[in-house]
C-alpha positions in Angstrom: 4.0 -10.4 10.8 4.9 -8.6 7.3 4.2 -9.9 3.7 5.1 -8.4 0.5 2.8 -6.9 -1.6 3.1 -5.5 -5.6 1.2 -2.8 -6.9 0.8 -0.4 -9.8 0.8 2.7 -9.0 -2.0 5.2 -9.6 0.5 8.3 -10.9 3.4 6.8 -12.4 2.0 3.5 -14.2 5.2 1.7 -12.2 4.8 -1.7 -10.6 5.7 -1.4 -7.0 6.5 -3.7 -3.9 6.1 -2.5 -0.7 6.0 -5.2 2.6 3.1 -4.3 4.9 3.0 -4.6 8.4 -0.1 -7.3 9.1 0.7 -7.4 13.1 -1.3 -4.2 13.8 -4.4 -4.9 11.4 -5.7 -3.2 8.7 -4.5 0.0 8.5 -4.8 3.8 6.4 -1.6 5.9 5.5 0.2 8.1 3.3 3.1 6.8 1.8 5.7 8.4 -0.9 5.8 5.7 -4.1 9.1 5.0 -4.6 9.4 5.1 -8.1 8.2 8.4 -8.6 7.8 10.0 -5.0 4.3 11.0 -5.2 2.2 10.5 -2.0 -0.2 7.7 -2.1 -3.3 6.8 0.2 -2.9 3.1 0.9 -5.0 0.9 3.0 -5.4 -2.5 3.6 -7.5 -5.0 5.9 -5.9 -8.3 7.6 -7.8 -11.5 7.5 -6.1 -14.7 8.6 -2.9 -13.6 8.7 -2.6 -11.9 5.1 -3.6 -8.7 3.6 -6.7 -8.0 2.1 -8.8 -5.2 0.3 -5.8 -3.3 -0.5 -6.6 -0.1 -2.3 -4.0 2.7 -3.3 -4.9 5.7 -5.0 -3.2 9.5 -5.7 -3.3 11.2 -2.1 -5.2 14.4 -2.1 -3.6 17.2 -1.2 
């Protein structure tokens, strides 16, 4: 199960799409933005099949 979600991000001001993987649950990672290529901290939680309490910010390094 997978569902688009848009964003802005936190470093570059670009809007971004990304599809998320919901069959695992909620989930932490580091992901590169595609727009500018700095790393980013997303997470997410999955509640009845869709993605909630998504949060991105500038990953720490």
């Amino acid at each position: 199960m997978e569902e688009w979600y848009s964003f802005t991000c936190p470093c570059c001001w670009q809007d971004v799409s990304m599809l998320l993987d919901l069959s695992a649950g909620g989930q932490a990672y580091v992901q590169d933005c595609e727009a500018c290529c700095n790393p980013l901290d997303i997470s997410f939680e999955v509640e009845n099949g869709h993605a909630t309490n998504f949060t991105v910010s500038a990953a720490q390094e």
